[in-house]
Short mmCIF file of the C-alpha atoms (twelve columns), coordinates in Angstrom:
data_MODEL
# 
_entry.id   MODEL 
# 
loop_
_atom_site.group_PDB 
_atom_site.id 
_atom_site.type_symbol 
_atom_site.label_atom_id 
_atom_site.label_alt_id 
_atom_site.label_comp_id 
_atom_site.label_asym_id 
_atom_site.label_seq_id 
_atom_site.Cartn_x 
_atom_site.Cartn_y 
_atom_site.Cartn_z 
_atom_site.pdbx_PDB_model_num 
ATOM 1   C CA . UNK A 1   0.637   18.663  -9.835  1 
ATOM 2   C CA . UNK A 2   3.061   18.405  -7.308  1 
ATOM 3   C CA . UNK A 3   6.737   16.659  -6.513  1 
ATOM 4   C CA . UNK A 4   4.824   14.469  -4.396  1 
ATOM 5   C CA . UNK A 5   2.073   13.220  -6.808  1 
ATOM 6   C CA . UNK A 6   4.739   13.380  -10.306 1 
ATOM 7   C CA . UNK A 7   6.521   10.655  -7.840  1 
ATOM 8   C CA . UNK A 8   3.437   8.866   -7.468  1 
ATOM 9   C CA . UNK A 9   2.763   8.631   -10.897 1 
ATOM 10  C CA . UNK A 10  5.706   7.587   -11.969 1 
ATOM 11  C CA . UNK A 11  6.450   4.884   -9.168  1 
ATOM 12  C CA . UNK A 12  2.821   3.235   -9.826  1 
ATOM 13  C CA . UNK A 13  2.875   3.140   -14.081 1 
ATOM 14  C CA . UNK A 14  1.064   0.226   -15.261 1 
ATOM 15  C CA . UNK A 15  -1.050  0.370   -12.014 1 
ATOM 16  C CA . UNK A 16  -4.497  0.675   -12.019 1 
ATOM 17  C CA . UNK A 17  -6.534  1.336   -9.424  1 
ATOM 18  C CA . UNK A 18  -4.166  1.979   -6.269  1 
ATOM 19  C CA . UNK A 19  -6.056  1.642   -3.479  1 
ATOM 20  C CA . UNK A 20  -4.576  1.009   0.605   1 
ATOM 21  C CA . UNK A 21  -5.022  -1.827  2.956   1 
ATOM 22  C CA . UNK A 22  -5.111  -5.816  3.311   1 
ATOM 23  C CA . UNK A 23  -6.789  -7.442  0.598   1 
ATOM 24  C CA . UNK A 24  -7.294  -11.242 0.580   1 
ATOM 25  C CA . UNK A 25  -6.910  -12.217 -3.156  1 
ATOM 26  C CA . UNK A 26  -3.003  -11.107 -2.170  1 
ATOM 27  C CA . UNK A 27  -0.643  -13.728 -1.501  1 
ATOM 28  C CA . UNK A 28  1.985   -11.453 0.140   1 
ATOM 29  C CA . UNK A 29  -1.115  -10.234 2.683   1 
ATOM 30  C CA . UNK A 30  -1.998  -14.022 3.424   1 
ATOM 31  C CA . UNK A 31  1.736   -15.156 3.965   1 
ATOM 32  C CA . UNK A 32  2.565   -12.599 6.345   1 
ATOM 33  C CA . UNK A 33  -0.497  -13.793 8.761   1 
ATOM 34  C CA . UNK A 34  -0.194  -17.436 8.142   1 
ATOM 35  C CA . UNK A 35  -3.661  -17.516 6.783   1 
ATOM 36  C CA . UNK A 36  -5.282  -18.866 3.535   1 
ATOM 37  C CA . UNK A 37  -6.883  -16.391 1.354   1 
ATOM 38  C CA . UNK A 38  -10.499 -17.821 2.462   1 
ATOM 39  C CA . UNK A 39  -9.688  -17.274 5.970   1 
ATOM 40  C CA . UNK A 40  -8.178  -13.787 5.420   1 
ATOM 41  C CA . UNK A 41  -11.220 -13.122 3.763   1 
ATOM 42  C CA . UNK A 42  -13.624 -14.154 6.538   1 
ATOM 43  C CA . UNK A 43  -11.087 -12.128 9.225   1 
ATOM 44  C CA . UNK A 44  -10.993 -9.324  7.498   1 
ATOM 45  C CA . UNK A 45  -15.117 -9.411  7.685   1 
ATOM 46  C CA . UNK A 46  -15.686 -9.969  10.758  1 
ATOM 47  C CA . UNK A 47  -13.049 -8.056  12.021  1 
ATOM 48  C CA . UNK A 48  -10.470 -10.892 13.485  1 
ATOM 49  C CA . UNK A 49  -7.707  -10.045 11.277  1 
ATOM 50  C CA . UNK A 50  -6.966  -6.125  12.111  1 
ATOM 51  C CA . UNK A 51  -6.475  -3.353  9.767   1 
ATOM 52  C CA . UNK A 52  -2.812  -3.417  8.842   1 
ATOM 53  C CA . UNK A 53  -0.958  -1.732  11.695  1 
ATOM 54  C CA . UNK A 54  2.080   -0.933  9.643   1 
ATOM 55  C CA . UNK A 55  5.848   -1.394  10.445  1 
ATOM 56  C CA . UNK A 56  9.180   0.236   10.533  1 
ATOM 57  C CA . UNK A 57  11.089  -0.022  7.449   1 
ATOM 58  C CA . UNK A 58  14.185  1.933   5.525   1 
ATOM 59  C CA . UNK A 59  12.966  0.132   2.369   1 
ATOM 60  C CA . UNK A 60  11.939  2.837   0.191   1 
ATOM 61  C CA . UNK A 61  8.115   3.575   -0.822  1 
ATOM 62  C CA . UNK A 62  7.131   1.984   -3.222  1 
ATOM 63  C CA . UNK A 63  4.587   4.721   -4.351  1 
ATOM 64  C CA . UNK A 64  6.392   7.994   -4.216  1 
ATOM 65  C CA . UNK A 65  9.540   6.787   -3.786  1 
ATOM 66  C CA . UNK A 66  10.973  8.041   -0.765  1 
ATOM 67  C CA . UNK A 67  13.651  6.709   0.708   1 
ATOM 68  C CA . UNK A 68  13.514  7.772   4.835   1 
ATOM 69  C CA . UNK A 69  12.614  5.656   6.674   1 
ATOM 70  C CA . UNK A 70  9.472   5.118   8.217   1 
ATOM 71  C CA . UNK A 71  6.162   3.203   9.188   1 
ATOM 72  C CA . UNK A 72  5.145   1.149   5.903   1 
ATOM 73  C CA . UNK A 73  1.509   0.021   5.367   1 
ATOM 74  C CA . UNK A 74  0.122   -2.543  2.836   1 
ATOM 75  C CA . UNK A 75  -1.512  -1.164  -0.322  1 
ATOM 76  C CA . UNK A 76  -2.517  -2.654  -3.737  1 
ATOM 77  C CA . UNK A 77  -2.576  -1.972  -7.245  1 
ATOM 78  C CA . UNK A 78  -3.489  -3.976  -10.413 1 
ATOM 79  C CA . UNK A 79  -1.103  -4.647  -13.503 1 
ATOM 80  C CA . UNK A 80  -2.120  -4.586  -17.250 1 
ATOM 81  C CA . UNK A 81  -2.955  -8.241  -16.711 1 
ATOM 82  C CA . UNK A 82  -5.172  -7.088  -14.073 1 
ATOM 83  C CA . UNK A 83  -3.111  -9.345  -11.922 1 
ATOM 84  C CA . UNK A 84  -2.829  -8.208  -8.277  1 
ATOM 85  C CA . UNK A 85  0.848   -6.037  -7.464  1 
ATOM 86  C CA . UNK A 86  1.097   -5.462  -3.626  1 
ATOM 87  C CA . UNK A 87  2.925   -2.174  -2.341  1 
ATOM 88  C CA . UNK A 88  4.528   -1.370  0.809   1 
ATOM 89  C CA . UNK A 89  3.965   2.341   1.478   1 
ATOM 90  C CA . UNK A 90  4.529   5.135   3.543   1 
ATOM 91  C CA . UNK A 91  2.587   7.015   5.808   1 
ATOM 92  C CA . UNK A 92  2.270   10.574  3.396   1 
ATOM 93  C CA . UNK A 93  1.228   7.724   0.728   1 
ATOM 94  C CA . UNK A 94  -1.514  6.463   2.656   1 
ATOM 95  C CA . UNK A 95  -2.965  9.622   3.982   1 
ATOM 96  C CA . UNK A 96  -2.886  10.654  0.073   1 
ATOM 97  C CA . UNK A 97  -4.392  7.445   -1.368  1 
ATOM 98  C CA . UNK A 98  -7.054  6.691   1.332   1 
ATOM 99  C CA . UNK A 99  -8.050  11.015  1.692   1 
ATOM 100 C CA . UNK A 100 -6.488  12.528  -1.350  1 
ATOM 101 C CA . UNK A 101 -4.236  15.019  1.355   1 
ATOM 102 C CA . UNK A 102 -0.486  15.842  -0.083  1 
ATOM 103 C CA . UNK A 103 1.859   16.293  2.875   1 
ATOM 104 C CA . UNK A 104 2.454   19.825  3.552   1 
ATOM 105 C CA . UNK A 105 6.241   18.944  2.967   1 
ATOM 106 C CA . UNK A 106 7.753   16.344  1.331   1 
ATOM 107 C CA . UNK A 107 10.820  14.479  1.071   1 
ATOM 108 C CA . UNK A 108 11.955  12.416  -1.678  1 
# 
């Protein structure tokens, strides 16, 4: 294990299942687009609503932590109650959680 992924597991206890993008049983997802979660749901099928884009942000990450700022993307995990939890994370976060790649260097 690395700095990186100890971060990771220690931002994201209690969550199961991590996993990055849009989802339409989110409420957070269907706010920021205006749209209900049926027609986020349709969208994201047939391809009207866009992959999340992601946005500037000094907010930290919620995954590993880090607290530079950078482009934040929409992921989502699932608490004990198997209730939906979403995340805003960065970019070395994605990459990880979508490919499984650590960042060659990382900053905390």
């Amino acid at each position: 294990m690395s700095a990186f992924t100890d971060a990771i597991e220690a931002n994201t206890v209690g969550l199961e299942d991590v996993y990055v993008g849009q989802t339409s049983c989110c409420p957070t997802c269907c706010d920021a687009l205006g749209v209900t979660e049926e027609e986020m749901e349709a969208g994201l099928e047939d391809g009207s609503i866009c992959e999340d884009e992601g946005g500037f942000s000094w907010h930290h990450c919620d995954c590993c932590g880090s607290s530079l700022g950078g482009n934040r993307y929409a992921a989502h995990g699932f608490d004990k109650n198997k209730e939906v939890v979403h995340l805003e994370i960065c970019e070395d976060c994605l990459i990880f959680l979508a490919n499984g790649d650590e960042p060659e260097k990382w900053e905390g």
